[in-house]
N, C-alpha and C positions, 0 to 999 in steps of 0.2 A: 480867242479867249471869250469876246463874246456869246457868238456860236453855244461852249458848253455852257454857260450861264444858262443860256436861252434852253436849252434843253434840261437842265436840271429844274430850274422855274416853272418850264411847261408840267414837269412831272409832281416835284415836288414844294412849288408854293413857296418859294422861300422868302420871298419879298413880304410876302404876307405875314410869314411868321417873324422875322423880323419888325417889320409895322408893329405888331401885336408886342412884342416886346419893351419896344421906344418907346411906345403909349404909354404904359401901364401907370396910371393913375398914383402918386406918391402924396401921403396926408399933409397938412401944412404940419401938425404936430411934430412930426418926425426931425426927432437931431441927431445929432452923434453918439447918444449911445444905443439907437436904433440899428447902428452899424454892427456892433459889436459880433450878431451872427456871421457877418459877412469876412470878419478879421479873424472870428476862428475858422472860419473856412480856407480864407487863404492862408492861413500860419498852416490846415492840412493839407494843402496842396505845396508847399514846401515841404513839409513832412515826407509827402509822396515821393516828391523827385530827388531830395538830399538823399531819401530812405534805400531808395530805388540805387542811388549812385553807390551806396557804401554794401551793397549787397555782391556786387563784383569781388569784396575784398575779405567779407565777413566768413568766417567758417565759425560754424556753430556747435562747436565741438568743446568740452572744460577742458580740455589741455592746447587747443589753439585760439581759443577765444581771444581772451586776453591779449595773444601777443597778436593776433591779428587785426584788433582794434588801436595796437600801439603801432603797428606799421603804415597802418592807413594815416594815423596822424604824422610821422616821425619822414613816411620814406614817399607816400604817395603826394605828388604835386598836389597843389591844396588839399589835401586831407581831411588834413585840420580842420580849414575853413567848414568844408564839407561835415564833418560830425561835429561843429558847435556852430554852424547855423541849424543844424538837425535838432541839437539837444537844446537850445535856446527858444527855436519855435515852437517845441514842444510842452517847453515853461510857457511859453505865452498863451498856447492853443486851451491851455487847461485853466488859466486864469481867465482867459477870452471869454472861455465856455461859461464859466460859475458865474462871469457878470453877465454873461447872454442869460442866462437859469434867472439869475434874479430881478431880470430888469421887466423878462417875458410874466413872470410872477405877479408883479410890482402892479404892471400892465393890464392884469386878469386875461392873460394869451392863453390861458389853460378853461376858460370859461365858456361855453356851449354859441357859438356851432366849433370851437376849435378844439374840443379835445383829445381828439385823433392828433390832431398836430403836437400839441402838447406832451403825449404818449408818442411820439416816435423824437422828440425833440431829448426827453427822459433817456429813451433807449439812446441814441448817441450820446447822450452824458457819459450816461455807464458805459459807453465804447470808448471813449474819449480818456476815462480815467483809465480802463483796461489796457488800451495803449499803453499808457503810462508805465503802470503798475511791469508790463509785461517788456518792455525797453530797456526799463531801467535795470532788469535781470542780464541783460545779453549781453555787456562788457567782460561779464563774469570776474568781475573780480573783489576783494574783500566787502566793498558796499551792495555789489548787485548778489552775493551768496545769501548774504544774511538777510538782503530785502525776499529775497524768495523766500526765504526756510520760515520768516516770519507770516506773509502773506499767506504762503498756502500752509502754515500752522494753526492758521487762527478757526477753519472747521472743526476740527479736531473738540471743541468745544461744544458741538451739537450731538445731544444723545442719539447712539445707536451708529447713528449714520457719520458720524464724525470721522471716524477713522478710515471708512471705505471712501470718503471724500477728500481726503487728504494726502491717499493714496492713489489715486484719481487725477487730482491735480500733479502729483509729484513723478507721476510712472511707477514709485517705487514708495518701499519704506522710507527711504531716506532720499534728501534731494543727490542730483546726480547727475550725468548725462541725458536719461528720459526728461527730467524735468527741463532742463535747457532747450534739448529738442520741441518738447511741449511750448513754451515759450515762445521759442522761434514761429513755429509755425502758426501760435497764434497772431501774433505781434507781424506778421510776412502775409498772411494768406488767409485766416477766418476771420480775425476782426476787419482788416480790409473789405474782404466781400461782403460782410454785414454792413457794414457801412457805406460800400454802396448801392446797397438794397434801400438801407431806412434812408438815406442823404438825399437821393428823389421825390422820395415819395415827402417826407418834411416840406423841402420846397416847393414844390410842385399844390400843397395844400396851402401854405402861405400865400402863395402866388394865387389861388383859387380865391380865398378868406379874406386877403388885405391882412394888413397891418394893423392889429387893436387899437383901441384910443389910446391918449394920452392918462398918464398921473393923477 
């Protein structure tokens, strides 16, 4: 075992990047609600793997939707447990997030040299509710129909272009199977890979910048 250690070391530093890590300087300032990015982080990484688990059982279809989110609860060994710790972190992840938003605020985290950070922190906000917004579609059933037809109703309102955006979001005139499929695949697979494009690159600038002052 030690052997490949010693080989991976020789190649790739690891001792070092570790050191580099242990070190990193923490302000005396910093309390607990400093933390707050790091608890919506891991409220998404349970996200991920609950998300991950009920994907086995989910068909994403309006005529088995429903009942396949009733069998995961009803027939699958914890199930249950599995989509209400999903749907619970998900409540947290987004309140995480709003007191992360305004505490970074509060802080002046958005103030020169961090505004790139601040700008990709924005951008997962808006990933973070879109999550949401697009989750809470895929049970399909009397609350998740009407949260759609409302959300993506609400371009519809912008001249000209409202209607081709509407249509856009829905697949169709009317909500439907496109629109579900749409859903899905964002809520599975684009917002996902957005976010881990910007989730890097955020910390990776904090870790550069430090941690704003205090209050």
């Amino acid at each position: 075992m030690g052997k490949v250690y010693d080989r991976f070391e020789e190649r790739l530093e690891i001792q070092a990047i570790a050191d580099d890590i242990a070190s990193k300087y923490v302000p005396p300032h910093v309390n607990i609600f400093y933390c707050l990015g790091g608890i919506t982080l891991t409220c998404f990484l349970v996200q991920v793997a609950t998300g991950f688990a009920m994907t086995f059982y989910y068909r994403p279809t309006v005529t088995e939707a429903f009942a396949s989110v009733q069998y995961l609860m009803t027939e699958v060994n914890f199930g249950w447990l599995i989509r209400s710790i999903h749907r619970w972190s998900a409540s947290m992840m987004v309140l995480m997030m709003i007191l992360h938003v305004f505490r970074v605020y509060l802080t002046g985290g958005f103030k020169k040299p961090r505004e790139l950070t601040w700008v990709t922190g924005v951008i997962l906000a808006v990933l973070t509710v879109s999550f949401g917004v697009t989750g809470y579609s895929l049970p399909w059933d009397q609350i998740g129909y009407w949260a759609v037809k409302i959300v993506t109703g609400v371009p519809e309102a912008i001249p000209v272009i409202g209607s081709p955006l509407v249509e856009l979001l829905r697949g169709s005139v009317s909500v439907g199977q496109s629109t579900l499929t749409r859903f899905y695949s964002l809520h599975t697979f684009i917002l996902p890979l957005l976010t881990a494009v910007f989730m890097p690159m955020h910390f990776l600038m904090i870790r550069k910048q430090g941690i704003p002052g205090p209050l």
